[in-house]
C-alpha positions, 0 to 999 in steps of 0.5 A: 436262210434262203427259202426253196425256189422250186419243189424237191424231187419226186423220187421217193425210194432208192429205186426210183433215185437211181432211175435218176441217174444219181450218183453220190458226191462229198459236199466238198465236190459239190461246193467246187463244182457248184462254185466253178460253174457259177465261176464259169457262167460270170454268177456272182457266187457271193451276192450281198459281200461288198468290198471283199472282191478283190482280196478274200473273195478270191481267196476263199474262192481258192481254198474251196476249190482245193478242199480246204476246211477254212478259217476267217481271221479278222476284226469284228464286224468285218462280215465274217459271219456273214460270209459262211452263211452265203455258202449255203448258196453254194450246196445243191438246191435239194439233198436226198436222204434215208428218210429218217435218218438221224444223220441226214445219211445218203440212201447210197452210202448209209454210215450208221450201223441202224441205216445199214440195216434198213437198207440191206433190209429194204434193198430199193425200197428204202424210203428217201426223203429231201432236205433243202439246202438250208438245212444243211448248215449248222452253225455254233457260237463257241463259248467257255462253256460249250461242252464235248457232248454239245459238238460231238455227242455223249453217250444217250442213258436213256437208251442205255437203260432202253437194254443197249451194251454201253460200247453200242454204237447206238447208244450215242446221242450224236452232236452238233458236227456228226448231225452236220454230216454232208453239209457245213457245219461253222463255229464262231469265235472258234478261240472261245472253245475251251482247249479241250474241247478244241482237242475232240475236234482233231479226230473230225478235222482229220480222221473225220471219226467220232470219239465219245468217251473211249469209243471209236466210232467209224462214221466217216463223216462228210462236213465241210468245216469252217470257223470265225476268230478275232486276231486278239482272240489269240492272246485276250480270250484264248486261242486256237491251239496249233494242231487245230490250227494245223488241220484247217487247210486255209486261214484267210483273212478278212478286212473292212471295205476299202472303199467309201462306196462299198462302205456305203453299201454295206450300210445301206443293205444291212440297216432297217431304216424306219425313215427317210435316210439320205445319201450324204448322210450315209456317207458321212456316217460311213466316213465317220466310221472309217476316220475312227478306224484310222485314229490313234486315239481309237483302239485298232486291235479291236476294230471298229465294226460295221455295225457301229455305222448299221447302228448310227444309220438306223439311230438317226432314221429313229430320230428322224421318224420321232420328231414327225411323230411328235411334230405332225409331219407328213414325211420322216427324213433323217437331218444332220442335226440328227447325226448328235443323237447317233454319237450320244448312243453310239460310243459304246462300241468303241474301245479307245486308248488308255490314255484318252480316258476322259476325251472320248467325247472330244474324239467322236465329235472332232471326228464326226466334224471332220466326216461332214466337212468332207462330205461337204467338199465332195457334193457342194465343192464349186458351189458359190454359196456366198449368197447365204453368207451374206444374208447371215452377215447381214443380221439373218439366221436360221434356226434347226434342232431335233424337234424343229420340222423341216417345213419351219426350217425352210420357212425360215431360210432368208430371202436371197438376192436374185441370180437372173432365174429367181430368188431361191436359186441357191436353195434349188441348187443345193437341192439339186446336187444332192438330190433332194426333192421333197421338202423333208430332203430339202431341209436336209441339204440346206442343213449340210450347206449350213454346216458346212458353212460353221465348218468352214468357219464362214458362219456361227453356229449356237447350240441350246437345248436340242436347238442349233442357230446359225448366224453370225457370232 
């Protein structure tokens, strides 16, 4: 979460807080409002979301403006986790509260019957302490085994045995949802909830009460709801069941980026990348991703994440960083050569057709050669690379591979015929289109060329124990 960016407020008793003028408001008001003055000022309220402006954005901008407890409905790695956290952005900096206060209570509107006591006790000197928007937010995974008492509390022995009547309000050791009380509380993969544990969120959905084992407790909670499911969820794992279903005023569903620049995006913010990635690479890896989303021969109903690019970008940067280690070079850049290693570790994360057993391979390649190609008409298109042919048809080759340097390649590349400015004019060029001005990122687009080349069916490639040679077959 988002750390301070200024110090909490002074006011450290009731007194002094109503000095300030403060007036109590629901988390659900205060989102809305926070959310139509950032509307308002032209702030984008959802920093870090690519690709969502234009059809979930809006969306879920309407529901909170209305009040709604929301659900996200969508494939995995779709960023619908990360989409409930960016709310916190939208609670106010700093929250008083009865310090103390197991529930995070407002000094004016105590909800416990221990914080009414102190107050009518203490009048305007009840302590008030601040909690940071940060802690505002609790999030659960749901799994099978999540239990009542985990969510919304349990009778607390200890203090039954402390002298407390069983119906005392006192003795509940409260939840994860009470505990959430003026902030949001998210539940992931909420179809994972066993039915009936679903059940014991109706009263908090609606009534916003507390049941705990045949006692009503009033506590009238203030939460703003929200939860994450995968649409094969409902018929694979589980469901949500229809009453539950019924009290979330919004489901909305979200999808992948629809565009290859926002799916860049996404894989360059999330990735930790321990070398020297370039852009076409992330491109093609993007592209890649996309093509498996859009292949019958992959299973659609789960998706294809985003992490499975975050994952293939960060993969071929390890592999970019072990042959410097290994072979003394002074920088680490990422090469298509490296782009093998992604898809050697990468295919677990896609679930294919039944019938495709056995071809899964043969699917990722054909589809990561496809990815390339197009990266390679889309930079080097009007590029005459006729020059490079030529040397190779005439007995030159070139060798790469995951231990070959980029120095060694660039050593290796032929000698081209002269253009009028010099003999590595074509080298330059490359270069120059896709932005390559160290030797490392040099290397790495002439490999694309050369690629693209094989790809094209133009020049031969050879592969043998981790080298790849082009030439003439």
């Amino acid at each position: 979460m988002t750390p301070p960016t200024t110090p909490p407020p002074t006011a450290a008793t009731l007194g002094e807080l109503r000095a300030t003028g403060y007036a109590p408001r629901t988390v659900k008001a205060e989102i809305r409002d926070n959310l139509l003055a950032r509307l308002a000022s032209g702030e984008d309220p959802w920093p870090g979301l690519h690709g969502l402006q234009d059809t979930v954005l809006p969306q879920l901008e309407r529901a909170l403006i209305a009040g709604h407890d929301v659900v996200l409905l969508g494939e995995r790695g779709q960023g619908k986790t990360r989409l409930l956290r960016t709310l916190v952005g939208l609670l106010d900096e700093w929250q008083p509260v009865i310090a103390g206060s197991e529930l995070g209570e407002d000094p004016l509107e105590p909800v416990t019957p221990a914080s009414r006591r102190l107050a009518a006790e203490l009048g305007d000197a009840l302590p008030v302490a601040w909690r940071h928007r940060s802690e505002r937010y609790a999030e659960k995974l749901a799994t099978p085994d999540t239990s009542v008492a985990d969510l919304i509390g349990d009778v607390d022995p200890m203090k039954v045995a402390e002298g407390r009547l069983l119906g005392d309000p006192e003795t509940i050791h409260f939840g994860l949802v009470p505990r959430s009380h003026r902030g949001i509380v998210a539940i992931n993969e909420l179809p994972d909830l066993a039915e009936r544990i679903q059940v014991a969120m109706l009263n908090v959905m609606e009534e916003r009460d507390v049941q705990v084992r045949g006692y009503v407790v009033r506590l009238d909670l203030d939460v703003l709801v929200v939860a994450s499911a995968n649409p094969e969820d409902y018929t694979n794992r589980g469901r949500i069941i229809t009453p539950l279903k019924d009290r979330f005023g919004a489901e909305i569903r979200t999808h992948y980026p629809t565009e290859l620049d926002d799916e860049v995006a996404v894989i360059r913010q999330e990735a930790d990348l321990v070398a020297d990635v370039p852009a076409h690479l992330l491109e093609i890896l993007a592209r890649f991703t996309r093509a498996l989303r859009g292949s019958s021969s992959v299973d659609q109903r789960s998706g294809v994440s985003a992490r499975f690019a975050i994952a293939g970008a960060e993969t071929i940067a390890a592999a970019a960083l072990h042959r410097a280690t290994r072979r003394g070079e002074d920088e680490a850049v990422a090469r298509v050569v490296d782009l093998e290693t992604a898809v050697d570790v990468l295919g677990g994360k896609v679930e294919f057709e039944s019938g495709e057993e056995g071809r899964e391979r043969a699917v990722l390649d054909h589809l990561l050669r496809t990815a390339t190609a197009e990266a390679v008409r889309r930079h080097l298109r009007g590029l005459d690379l006729a020059p490079l042919v030529d040397a190779l048809e005439a007995g030159a080759s070139i060798t790469t591979g995951e231990q070959v340097t980029a120095t060694e390649l660039l050593d290796g590349l032929p000698p081209l015929p002269p253009s009028g400015a010099g003999e590595s004019d074509l080298y330059d060029a490359i270069a120059e289109r896709l932005g390559a001005t160290t030797p490392g990122q040099r290397a790495s687009a002439i490999e694309l060329a050369l690629e693209g080349l094989f790809l094209a069916r133009k020049v031969g490639k050879e592969q043998d124990t981790g080298r790849t040679t082009y030439g003439v077959e």
